[in-house]
N, C-alpha and C positions, 0 to 999 in steps of 0.2 A: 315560260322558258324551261326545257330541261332541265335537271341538276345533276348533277353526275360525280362521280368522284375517282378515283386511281384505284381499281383492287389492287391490294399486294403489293402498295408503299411498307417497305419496310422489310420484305422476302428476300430483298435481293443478298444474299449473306453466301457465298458458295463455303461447300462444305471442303474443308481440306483434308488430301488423306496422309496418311502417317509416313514418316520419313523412315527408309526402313535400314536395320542392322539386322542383315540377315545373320548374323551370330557373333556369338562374343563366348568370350571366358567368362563363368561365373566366377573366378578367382585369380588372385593376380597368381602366374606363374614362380612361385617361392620355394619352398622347400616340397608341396606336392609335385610341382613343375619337375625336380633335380631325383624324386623317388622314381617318376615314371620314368627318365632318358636312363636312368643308371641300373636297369631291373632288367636289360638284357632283353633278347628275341625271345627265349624260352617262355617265359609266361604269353607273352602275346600270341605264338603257334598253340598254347593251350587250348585258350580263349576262344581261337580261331576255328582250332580242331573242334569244339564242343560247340561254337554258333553252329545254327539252323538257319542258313539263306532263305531269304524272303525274297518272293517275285518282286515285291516294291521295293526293297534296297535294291539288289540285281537291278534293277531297272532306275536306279537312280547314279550307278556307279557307271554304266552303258552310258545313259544319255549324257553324266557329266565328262565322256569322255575319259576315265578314272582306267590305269594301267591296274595288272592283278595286284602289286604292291598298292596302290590306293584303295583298291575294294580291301584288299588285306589290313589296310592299319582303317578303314572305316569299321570292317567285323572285329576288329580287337579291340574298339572302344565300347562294345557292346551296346550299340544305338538301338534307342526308344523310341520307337513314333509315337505321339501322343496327342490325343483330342486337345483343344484350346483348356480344359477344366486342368487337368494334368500337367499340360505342358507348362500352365502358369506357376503349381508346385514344385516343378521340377528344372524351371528356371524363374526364379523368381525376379534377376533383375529385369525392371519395367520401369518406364519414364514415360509421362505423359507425353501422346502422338507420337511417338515409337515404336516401330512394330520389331520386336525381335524374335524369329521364327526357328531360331536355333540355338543351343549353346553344350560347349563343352566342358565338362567339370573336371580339370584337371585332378582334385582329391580321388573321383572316386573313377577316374580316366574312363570317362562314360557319355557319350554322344547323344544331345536328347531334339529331337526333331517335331517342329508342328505340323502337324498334319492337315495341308491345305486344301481346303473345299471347293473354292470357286476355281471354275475351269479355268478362266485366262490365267489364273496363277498359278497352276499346277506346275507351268515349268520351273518356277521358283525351287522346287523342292531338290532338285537334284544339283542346283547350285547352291544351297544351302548345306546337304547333304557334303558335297567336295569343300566347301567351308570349313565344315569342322571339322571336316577326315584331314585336313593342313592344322590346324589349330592342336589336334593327338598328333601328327609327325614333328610340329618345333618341339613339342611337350617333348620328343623322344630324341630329338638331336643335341650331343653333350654340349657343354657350353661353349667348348672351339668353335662347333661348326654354328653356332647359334649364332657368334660374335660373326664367322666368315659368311652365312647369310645374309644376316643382320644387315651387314653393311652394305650389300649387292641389293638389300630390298631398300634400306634408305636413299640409296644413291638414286636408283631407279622410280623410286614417288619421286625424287625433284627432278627430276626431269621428264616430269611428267603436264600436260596445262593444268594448270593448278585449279580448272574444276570438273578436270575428269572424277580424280576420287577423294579431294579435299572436303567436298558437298558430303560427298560418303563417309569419309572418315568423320564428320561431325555430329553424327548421329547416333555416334558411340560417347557425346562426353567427351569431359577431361580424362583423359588415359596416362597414365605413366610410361616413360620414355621405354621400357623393355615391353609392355603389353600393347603399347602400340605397335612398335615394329611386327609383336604378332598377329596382329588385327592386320597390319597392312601386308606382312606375308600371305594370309588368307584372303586377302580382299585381290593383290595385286595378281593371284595366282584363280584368281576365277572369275574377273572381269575386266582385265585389262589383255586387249591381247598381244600388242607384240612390247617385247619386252627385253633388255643385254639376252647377249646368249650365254653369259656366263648363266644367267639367275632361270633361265631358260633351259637350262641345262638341271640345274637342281627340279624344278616343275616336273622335267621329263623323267623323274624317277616314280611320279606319283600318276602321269597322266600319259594314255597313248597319244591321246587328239583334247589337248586343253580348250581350244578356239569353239569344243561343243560345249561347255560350263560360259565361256562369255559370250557365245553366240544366245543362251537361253537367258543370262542376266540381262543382255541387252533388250532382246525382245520383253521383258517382265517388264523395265524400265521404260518401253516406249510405252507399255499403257497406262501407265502413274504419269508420266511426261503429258501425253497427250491429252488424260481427262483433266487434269491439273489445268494445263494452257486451255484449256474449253472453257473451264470453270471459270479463270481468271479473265478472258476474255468476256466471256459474258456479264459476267458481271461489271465490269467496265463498261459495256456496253448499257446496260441496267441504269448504274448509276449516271452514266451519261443524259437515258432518255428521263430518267426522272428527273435531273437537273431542266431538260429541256422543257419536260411539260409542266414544271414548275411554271418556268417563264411563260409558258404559254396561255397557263390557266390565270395569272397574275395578269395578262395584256387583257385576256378576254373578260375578266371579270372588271377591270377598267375600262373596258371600250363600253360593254353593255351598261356599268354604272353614270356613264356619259349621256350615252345615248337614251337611257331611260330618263334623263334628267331633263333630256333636250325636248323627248317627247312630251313631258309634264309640260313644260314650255310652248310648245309648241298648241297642246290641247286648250293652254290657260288661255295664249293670244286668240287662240279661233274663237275663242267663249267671250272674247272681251269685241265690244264694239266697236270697231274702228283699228283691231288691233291689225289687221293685214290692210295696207293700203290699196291694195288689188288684187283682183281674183289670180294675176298671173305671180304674181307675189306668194300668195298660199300654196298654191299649186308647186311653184319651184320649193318652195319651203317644207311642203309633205313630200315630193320626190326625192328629195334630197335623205330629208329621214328613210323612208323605202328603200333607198340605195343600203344606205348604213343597214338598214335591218337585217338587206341581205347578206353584208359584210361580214356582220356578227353572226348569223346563222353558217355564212361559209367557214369560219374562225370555231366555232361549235363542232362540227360538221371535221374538221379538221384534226381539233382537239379529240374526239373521240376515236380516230382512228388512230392517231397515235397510241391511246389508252389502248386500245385493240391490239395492236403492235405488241405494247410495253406487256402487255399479259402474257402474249404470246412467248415472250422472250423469259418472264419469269416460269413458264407450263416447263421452257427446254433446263433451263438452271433448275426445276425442281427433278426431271427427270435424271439432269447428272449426279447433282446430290444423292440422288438415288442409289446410282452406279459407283458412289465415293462412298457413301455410306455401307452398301456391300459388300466392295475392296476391303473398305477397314475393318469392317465384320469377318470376314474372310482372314485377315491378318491379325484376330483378335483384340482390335482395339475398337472403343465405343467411340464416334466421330463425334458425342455431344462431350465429350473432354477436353476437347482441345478448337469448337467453335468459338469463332472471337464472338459471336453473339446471337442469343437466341431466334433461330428465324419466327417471324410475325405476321398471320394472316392480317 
């Protein structure tokens, strides 16, 4: 009898990818926060006067939809696009399976951007980008209007399904109650789209056409959504068939251990004299085994294709792994940090 066993008992492991903050304050808004709103337009038209436009800001203030005032407090925070090696010095905060691809330093009121490689996420950049061009305008709004904001952006997350960007705001941490509301100023201002028109009204000072910044978060989001559901799917499916051919290999190894016992039996009577009392007696007695043989061979036969199946399904789970493991490489994060467990040929 063949012997056969499961390749890749134990691969079944999908890779998860990083829950993303596409930017944050490297510091809580305090006394750097109150030097920048209270420092007046003049140094910002300096800053502004002396940037060097770049095709890729230009084209990240375009796509996110960003009115001249938006591309103007993005160029006065003097944004750095930065390789992942850089971008980790230059925003240091990092939590395992979190990708944050932006952030703004209110100290040194400076914009620092990661500069994303893999194509499907390229749209990411220019909602990133309007992220933190909102995170230097609260920095620059006096405390009145912060409070009159403030509360038009609270009032509006609650009344919001509570997983539209609750999911999202959790990937920031514990935040304290004034740097949340600015996380959720940034968040609610370039992926949510309809929104009071009071608070709707403040956005339109930063954006011509806002609905292009969430129409590109959205799109980013369905293909982390979708590889995500693949993965978990499959793997459900994974563990399913393993549970199955479990049971399968356990029946067939007890049928076969029966019926090899039956046929010791069976060979001992034909050996012994007198042990079948008629020829039509043997004959039903070896047909009957025969039957069985072919049972268990059909039961064999069965089992293998399953196994054939099951491989099949762990080739496609290793192929998205693939494509998770890219994403997260793309968003800077190594995907073996945060597997619940080592996969195992």
């Amino acid at each position: 009898m063949k012997k056969f066993l499961v390749p890749g008992l134990g691969r079944s492991v999908g890779v998860a990818i990083a829950a993303l903050a596409l930017g944050t304050q490297i510091a809580v808004l305090g006394l750097a926060g109150f030097a920048v709103a209270n420092r007046g337009a003049v140094r910002d038209w300096l800053v502004v006067g002396k940037s060097i436009p770049t095709a890729t800001l230009d084209g990240y203030a375009v796509d996110a939809g960003m009115s001249s005032a938006g591309r103007f407090y993005l160029y006065a925070t003097k944004p750095v696009l930065h390789s992942p090696e850089t971008f980790d010095e230059s925003c240091p905060i990092k939590e395992s399976g979190i990708a944050v691809l932006g952030c703004y330093d209110p100290s040194a009121d400076t914009i620092h951007l990661l500069d994303i490689t893999d194509d499907q996420l390229t749209t990411l950049e220019p909602v990133v980008a309007a992220h933190e061009m909102l995170h230097a305008v609260w920095a620059r709004l006096d405390s009145a209007e912060q409070d009159r904001v403030g509360r038009l952006v609270d009032e509006a997350y609650r009344s919001l399904p509570t997983d539209q960007i609750t999911t999202r705001l959790a990937a920031y941490g514990d935040l304290k109650a004034a740097t949340r509301t600015a996380e959720l100023f940034a968040l609610l201002g370039t992926e949510v789209s309809a929104l009071p028109e009071e608070l709707e009204a403040v956005y339109a000072r930063y954006f011509d056409d806002r609905s292009r910044a969430v129409v590109l978060a959205a799109n980013a989001a369905r293909i982390f959504d979708s590889i995500t559901t693949e993965i978990a799917e499959l793997v459900a499916e994974i563990e399913a068939a393993e549970t199955n051919l479990t049971a399968v290999l356990a029946q067939f190894t007890k049928d076969r251990a029966k019926l090899d016992a039956d046929i010791d039996a069976f060979n001992e009577k034909s050996n012994t004299p007198g042990g079948f009392t008629s020829r039509s007696a043997f004959v039903a007695a070896r047909d009957a085994l025969t039957a069985r043989q072919t049972a268990i061979e059909a039961q064999r036969t069965r089992y293998n294709t399953l196994v054939d199946e099951f491989n099949v399904m762990l080739d496609n789970l290793d192929v998205l792994n693939a494509q998770a493991v890219s994403l997260n490489a793309a968003l800077g994060i190594d995907a073996a940090e945060f597997l619940p467990l080592p996969t195992v040929d």
